[in-house]
C-alpha positions in Angstrom: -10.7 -21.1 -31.8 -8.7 -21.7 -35.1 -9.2 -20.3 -38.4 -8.4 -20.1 -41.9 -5.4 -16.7 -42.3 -5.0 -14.8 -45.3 -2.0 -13.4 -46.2 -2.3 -10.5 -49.0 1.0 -10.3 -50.6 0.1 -9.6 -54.2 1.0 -5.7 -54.1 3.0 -3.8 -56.6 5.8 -2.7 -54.1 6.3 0.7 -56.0 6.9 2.9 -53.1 9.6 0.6 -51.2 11.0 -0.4 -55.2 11.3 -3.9 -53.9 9.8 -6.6 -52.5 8.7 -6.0 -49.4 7.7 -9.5 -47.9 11.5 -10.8 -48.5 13.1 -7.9 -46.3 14.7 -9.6 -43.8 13.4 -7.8 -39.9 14.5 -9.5 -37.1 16.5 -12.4 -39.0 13.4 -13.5 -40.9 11.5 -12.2 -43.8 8.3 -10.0 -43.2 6.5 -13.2 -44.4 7.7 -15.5 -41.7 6.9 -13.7 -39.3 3.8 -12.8 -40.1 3.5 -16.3 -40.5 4.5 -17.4 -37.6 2.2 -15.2 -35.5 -0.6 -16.7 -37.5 0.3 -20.4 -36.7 -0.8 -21.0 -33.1 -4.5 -19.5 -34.3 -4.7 -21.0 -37.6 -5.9 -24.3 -38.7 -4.5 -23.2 -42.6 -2.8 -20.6 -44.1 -3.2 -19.0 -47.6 -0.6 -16.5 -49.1 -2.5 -14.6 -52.0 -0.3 -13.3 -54.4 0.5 -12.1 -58.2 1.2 -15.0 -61.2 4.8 -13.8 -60.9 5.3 -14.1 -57.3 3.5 -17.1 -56.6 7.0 -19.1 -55.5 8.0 -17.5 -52.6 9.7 -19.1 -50.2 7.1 -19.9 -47.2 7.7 -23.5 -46.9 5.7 -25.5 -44.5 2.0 -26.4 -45.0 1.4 -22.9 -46.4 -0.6 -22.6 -49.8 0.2 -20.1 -52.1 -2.7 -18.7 -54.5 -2.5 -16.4 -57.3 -5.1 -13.4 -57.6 -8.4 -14.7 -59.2 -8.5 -11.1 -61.2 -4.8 -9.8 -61.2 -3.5 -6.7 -60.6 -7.0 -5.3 -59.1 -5.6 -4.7 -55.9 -6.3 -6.0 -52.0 -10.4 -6.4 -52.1 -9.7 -8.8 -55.1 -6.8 -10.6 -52.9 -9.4 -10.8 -50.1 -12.0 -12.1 -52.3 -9.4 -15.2 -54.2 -8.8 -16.0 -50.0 -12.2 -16.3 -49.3 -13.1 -18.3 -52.0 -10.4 -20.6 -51.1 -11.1 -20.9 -47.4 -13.0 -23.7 -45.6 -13.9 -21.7 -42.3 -16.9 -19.4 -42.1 -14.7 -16.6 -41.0 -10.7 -16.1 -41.9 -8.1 -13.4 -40.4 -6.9 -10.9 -43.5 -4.0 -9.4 -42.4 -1.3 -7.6 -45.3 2.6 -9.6 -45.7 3.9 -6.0 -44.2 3.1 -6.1 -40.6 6.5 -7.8 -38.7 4.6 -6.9 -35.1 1.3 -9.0 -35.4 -0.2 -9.3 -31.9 -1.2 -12.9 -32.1 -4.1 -12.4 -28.9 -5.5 -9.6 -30.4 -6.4 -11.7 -33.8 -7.4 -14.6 -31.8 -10.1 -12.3 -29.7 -11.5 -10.6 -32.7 -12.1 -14.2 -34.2 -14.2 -14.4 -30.8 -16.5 -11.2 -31.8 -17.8 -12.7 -35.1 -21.5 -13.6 -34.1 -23.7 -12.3 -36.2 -21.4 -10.0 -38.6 -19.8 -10.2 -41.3 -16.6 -8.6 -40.9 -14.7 -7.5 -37.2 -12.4 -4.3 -38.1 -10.2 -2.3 -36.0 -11.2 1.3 -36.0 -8.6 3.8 -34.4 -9.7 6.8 -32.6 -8.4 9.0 -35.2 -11.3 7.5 -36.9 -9.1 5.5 -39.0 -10.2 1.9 -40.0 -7.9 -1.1 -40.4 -9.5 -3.4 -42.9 -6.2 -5.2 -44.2 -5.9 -6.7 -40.4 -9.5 -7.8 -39.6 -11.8 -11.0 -40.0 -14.2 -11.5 -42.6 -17.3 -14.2 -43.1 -17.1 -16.0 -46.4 -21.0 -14.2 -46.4 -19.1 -11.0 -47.9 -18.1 -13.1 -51.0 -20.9 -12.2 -53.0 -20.8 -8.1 -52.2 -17.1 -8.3 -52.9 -17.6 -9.9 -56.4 -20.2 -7.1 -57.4 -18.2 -4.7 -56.8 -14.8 -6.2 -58.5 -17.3 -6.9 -61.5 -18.3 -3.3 -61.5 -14.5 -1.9 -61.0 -15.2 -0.6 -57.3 -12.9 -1.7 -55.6 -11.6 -0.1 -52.6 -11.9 -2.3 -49.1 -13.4 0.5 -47.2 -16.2 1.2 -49.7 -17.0 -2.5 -49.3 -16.7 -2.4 -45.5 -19.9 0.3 -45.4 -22.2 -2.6 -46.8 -21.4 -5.2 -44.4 -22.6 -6.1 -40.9 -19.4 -4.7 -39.1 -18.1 -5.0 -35.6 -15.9 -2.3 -35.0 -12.8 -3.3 -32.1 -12.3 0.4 -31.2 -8.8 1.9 -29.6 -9.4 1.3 -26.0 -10.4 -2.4 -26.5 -7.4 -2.8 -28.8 -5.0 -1.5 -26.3 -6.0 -3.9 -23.7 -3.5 -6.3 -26.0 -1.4 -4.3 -28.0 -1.1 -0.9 -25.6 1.7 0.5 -28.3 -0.3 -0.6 -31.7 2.3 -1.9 -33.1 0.0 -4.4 -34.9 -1.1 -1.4 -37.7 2.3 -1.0 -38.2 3.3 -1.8 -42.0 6.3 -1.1 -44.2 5.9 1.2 -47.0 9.5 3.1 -47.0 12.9 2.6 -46.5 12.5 4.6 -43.1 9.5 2.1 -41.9 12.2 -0.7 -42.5 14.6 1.0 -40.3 12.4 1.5 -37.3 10.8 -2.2 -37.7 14.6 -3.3 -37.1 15.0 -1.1 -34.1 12.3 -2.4 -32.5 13.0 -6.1 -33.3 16.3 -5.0 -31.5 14.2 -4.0 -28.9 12.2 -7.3 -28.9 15.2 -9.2 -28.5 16.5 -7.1 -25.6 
């Protein structure tokens, strides 16, 4: 099964000071490889950004779009992808994560009957909603609540039909979790290229 991916790479890259989705991990930008994990389950991909960054360097047949209401964070860069996409449901995963398991997308693509949205949730409780699957159903909740200013992902998450892929099921395909692993620090770069040293090894 093949589906539209989002890539969210409009953020403001304060705490790293740079942008993240150039930093080179493994010999290829944080893009690229997210890319590339995406291509073998994707029949089109979409890289959502700012105005400003809407030229980077992806290549192939991937389309870049720029924020329908910039600067309002990822539920907006969610909401410009879903517009955008011609599948019922699309993979959202953020331009930070070098260690995407590619099975683990493709099988929550499989648990989309009949909801709206499939989201990790950790056992910490913790929920991953910037690596999940949404139905282009969930357009007209998210554009209430980016008209109304409310706009965080997990606020929109409690009004949706959700299918939660807890820990256990998760690990099944990704026993380390290395797929919530994102870059917000200088120190999170450093230990992505360790393990892509690893990877290679």
């Amino acid at each position: 099964m093949k589906a539209t991916s989002i890539i969210l790479a409009g953020g403001k890259n304060l705490r790293l000071g740079r942008i993240k989705a150039l930093e080179i991990i493994g010999g290829k930008s944080l893009i690229e490889r997210v890319i590339e994990r995406l291509t073998p389950i994707s029949s089109r991909i979409l890289v959502v950004t700012s105005l400003e960054h809407s030229d980077f360097p992806v290549g192939g047949d991937v389309e870049i779009l720029a924020d329908l209401y910039p600067g309002q964070g990822p539920l907006v860069g969610i909401y410009t992808g879903l517009m955008a996409s011609r599948s019922s449901h699309s993979i959202v995963v953020a331009c930070d994560m070098p260690f995407l398991n590619t099975e683990l997308l493709d099988h929550m693509l499989g648990q989309t009957t009949d909801y709206d949205a499939v989201v990790p949730r950790l056992e910490t409780g913790l929920i991953e909603p910037l690596h999940a699957v949404y139905s282009r159903n969930c357009l007209e909740k998210m554009k209430e609540r980016v008209e109304r200013g409310q706009l965080a992902v997990e606020s929109l998450i409690e009004a949706l039909r959700v299918k939660y892929v807890q820990q256990e099921e998760i690990c099944r395909l990704d026993p380390d979790l290395l797929s919530f692993f994102n870059i917000n620090y200088q120190s999170d770069i450093d230990r992505a290229l360790a393990l892509a040293d690893e990877d290679k090894g």
